[in-house]
C-alpha positions in Angstrom: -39.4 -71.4 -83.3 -37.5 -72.8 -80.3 -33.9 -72.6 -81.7 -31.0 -75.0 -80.7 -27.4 -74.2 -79.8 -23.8 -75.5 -81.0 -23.7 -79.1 -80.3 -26.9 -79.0 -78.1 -30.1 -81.2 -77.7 -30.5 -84.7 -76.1 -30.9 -86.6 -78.8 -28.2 -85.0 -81.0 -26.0 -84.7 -78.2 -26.1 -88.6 -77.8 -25.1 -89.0 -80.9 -22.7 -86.1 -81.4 -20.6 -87.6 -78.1 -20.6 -91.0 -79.6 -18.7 -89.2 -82.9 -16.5 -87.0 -80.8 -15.5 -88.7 -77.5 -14.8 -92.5 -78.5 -17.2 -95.8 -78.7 -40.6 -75.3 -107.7 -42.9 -74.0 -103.8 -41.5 -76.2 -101.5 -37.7 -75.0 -101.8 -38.9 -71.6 -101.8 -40.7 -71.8 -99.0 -37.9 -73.4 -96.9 -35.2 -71.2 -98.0 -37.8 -68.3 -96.2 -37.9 -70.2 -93.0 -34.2 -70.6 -93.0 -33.5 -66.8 -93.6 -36.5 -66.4 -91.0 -34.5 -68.8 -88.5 -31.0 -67.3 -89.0 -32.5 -63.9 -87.3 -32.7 -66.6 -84.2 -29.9 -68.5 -84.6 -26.2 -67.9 -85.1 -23.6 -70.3 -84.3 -21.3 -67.1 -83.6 -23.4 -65.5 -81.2 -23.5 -68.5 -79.6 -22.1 -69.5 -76.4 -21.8 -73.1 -77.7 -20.2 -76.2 -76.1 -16.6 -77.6 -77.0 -15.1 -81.5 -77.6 -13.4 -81.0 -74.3 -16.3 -80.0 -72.3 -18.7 -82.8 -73.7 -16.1 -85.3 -73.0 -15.6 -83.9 -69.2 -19.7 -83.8 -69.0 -20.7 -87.3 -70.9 -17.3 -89.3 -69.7 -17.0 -92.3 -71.9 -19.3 -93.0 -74.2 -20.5 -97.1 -73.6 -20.2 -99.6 -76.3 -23.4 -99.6 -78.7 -25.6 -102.7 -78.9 -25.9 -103.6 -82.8 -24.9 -101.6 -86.1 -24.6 -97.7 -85.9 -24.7 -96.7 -89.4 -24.3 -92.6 -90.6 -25.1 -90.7 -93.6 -22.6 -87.7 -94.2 -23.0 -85.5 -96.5 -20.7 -83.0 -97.8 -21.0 -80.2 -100.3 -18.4 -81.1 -102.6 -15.0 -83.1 -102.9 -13.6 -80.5 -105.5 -12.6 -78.6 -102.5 -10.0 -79.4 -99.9 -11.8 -78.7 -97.2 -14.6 -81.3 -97.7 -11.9 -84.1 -99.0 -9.9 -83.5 -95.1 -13.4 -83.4 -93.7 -14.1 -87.2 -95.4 -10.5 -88.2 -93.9 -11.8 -87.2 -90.3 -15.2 -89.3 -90.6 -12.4 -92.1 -92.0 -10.4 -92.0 -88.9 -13.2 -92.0 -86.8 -14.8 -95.1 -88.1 -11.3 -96.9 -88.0 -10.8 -95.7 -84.2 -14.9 -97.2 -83.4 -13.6 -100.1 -84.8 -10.4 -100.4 -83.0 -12.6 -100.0 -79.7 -15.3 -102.6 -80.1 -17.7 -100.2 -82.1 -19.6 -101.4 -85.0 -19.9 -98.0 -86.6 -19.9 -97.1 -90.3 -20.0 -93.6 -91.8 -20.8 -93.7 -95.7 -19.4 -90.0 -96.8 -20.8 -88.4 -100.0 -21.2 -85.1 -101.7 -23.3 -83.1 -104.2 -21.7 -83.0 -107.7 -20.4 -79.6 -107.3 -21.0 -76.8 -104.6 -24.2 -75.1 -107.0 -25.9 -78.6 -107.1 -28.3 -78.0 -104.4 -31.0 -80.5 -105.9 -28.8 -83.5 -106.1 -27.4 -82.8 -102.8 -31.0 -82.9 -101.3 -31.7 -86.3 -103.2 -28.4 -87.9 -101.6 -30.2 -87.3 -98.0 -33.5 -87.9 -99.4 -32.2 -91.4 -100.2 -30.4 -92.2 -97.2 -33.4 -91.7 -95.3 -35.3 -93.9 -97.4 -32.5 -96.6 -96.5 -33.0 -95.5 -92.5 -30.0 -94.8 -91.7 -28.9 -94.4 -88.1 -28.1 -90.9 -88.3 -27.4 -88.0 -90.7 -24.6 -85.3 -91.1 -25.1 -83.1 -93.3 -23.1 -79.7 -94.5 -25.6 -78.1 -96.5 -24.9 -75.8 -100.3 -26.6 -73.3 -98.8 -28.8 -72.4 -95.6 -32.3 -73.9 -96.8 -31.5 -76.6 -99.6 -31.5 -79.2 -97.3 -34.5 -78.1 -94.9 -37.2 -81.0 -96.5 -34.8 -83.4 -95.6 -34.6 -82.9 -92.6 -38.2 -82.3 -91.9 -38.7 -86.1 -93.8 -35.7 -87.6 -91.3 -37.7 -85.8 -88.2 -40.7 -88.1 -89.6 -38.7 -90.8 -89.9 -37.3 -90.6 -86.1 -33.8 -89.7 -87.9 -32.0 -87.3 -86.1 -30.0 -85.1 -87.8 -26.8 -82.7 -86.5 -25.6 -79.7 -88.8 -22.0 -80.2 -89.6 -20.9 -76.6 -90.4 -21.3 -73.8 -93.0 -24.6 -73.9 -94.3 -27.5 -73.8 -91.7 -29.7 -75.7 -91.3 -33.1 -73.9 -89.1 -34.5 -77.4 -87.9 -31.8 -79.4 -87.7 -31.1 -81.2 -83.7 -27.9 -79.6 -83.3 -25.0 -77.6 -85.1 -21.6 -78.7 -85.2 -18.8 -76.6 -86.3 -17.0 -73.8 -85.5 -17.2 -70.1 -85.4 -17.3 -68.7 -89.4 -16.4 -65.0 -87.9 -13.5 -66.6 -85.4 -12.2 -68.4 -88.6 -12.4 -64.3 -90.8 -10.5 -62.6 -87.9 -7.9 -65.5 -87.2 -7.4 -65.9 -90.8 -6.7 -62.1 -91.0 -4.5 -61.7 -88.2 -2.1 -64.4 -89.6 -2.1 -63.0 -93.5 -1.5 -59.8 -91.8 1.6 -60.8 -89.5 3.1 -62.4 -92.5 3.0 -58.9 -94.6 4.3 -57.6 -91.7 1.1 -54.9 -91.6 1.3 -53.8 -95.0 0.1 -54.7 -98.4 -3.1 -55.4 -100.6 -5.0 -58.7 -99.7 -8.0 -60.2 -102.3 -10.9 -61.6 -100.6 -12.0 -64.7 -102.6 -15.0 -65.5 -100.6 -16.5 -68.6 -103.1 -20.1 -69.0 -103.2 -21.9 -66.6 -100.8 -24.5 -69.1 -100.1 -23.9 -70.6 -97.0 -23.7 -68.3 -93.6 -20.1 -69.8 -93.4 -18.8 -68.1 -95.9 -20.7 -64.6 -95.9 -19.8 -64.3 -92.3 -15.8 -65.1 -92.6 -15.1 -63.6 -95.3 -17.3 -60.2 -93.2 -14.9 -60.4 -90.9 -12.0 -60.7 -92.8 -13.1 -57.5 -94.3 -13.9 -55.9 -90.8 -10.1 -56.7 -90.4 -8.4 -53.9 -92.9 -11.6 -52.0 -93.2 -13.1 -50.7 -90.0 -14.9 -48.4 -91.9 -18.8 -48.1 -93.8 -18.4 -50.6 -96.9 -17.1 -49.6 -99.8 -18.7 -52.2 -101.9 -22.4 -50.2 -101.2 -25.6 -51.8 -99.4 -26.6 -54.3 -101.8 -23.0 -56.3 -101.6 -23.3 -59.8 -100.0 -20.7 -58.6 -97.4 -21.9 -55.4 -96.5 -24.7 -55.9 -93.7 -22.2 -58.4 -92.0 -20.0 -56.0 -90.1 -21.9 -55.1 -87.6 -22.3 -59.2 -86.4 
């Protein structure tokens, strides 16, 4: 499977720079080619391609002929994260606006980050509305993999905005989960001043996001063979 790189691939980069620079068988079986793919691809082993740089390569994006109208879809506004995510997509479609752009985003989420179904039927529907475009943060790293094959049919290209994966989405989005562990680490630890005991809450272990910050946040204070034993959804992740 020919695997594709942070924010790479024409027709995903087209629309990525146009966000970023201006103007029960089936589930089982695509859960195992997500695990399959994620041996292939892993946004932190990637050498990946920033804002700046797309904006230096592309230049200015051109104004768009007609309606541009995306489909994002979060994993759930219970969390913070998700909620300042739907304020960026807000300030984007406000600043497309401002600059001649007729651009809408309509932002929506799964009932709660363990409703993997009803997340797939929100993407399931927007394609049946043909929407221009999808974002879409996935529960985990396979729930949303037959939406994405029925958008491909649809000539619907999708881009992977972060956390979960998604094997055959157009491009990946986001940043580094094990950048985000160590950072986070190194600033906890500067504010204890070296010393203390830290809990790792790590959520939902679903999504390579999470597994592979919170690894690294254990990698931090613990150098050493895992404590928690081999069959811990941490342990495994140290060596990445």
């Amino acid at each position: 499977m020919k695997k594709r790189g942070l924010v790479l691939s024409v027709t995903a980069i087209a629309m990525a720079a146009g966000l970023m620079a201006g103007c029960t068988n089936k589930q089982a079986a695509a859960t195992a080619q997500t695990e399959a793919a994620a041996d292939t691809f892993n946004p932190d082993k990637e050498a990946g391609v920033s804002i700046e740089e797309l904006r230096e390569k592309l230049g200015d994006v051109p104004k768009l002929d007609g309606e541009v109208k995306l489909g994002a879809v979060a994993k759930s506004f219970d969390n913070e994260y998700w909620r300042t995510l739907r304020e960026g997509y807000g300030e984007y479609q406000t600043k497309a606006a401002a600059a001649g752009c007729n651009i809408t985003i309509d932002v929506t989420s799964a009932q709660g980050e363990n409703d993997e179904q009803g997340q797939l039927s929100i993407v399931k529907d927007m394609i049946n509305k043909k929407y221009t475009g999808l974002l879409l943060s996935p529960i985990s790293d396979g729930n949303l993999t037959p939406g994405v094959e029925d958008a491909k049919k649809a000539g619907i290209p999708v881009i992977n905005v972060n956390d979960g994966l998604i094997a055959n989405a157009d491009s990946f989005v986001g940043p580094k989960a094990d950048q985000n562990g160590e950072l986070a680490a190194e600033w906890i630890a500067d504010k204890l001043g070296g010393k203390g005991k830290v809990a790792i809450v790590i959520g939902m272990p679903k999504a390579f996001a999470a597994r592979h910050a919170a690894g690294r946040l254990l990698l931090f204070w613990q150098p050493e063979p895992c404590r928690h034993g081999s069959g811990h959804p941490l342990c495994g992740l140290l060596d990445g």
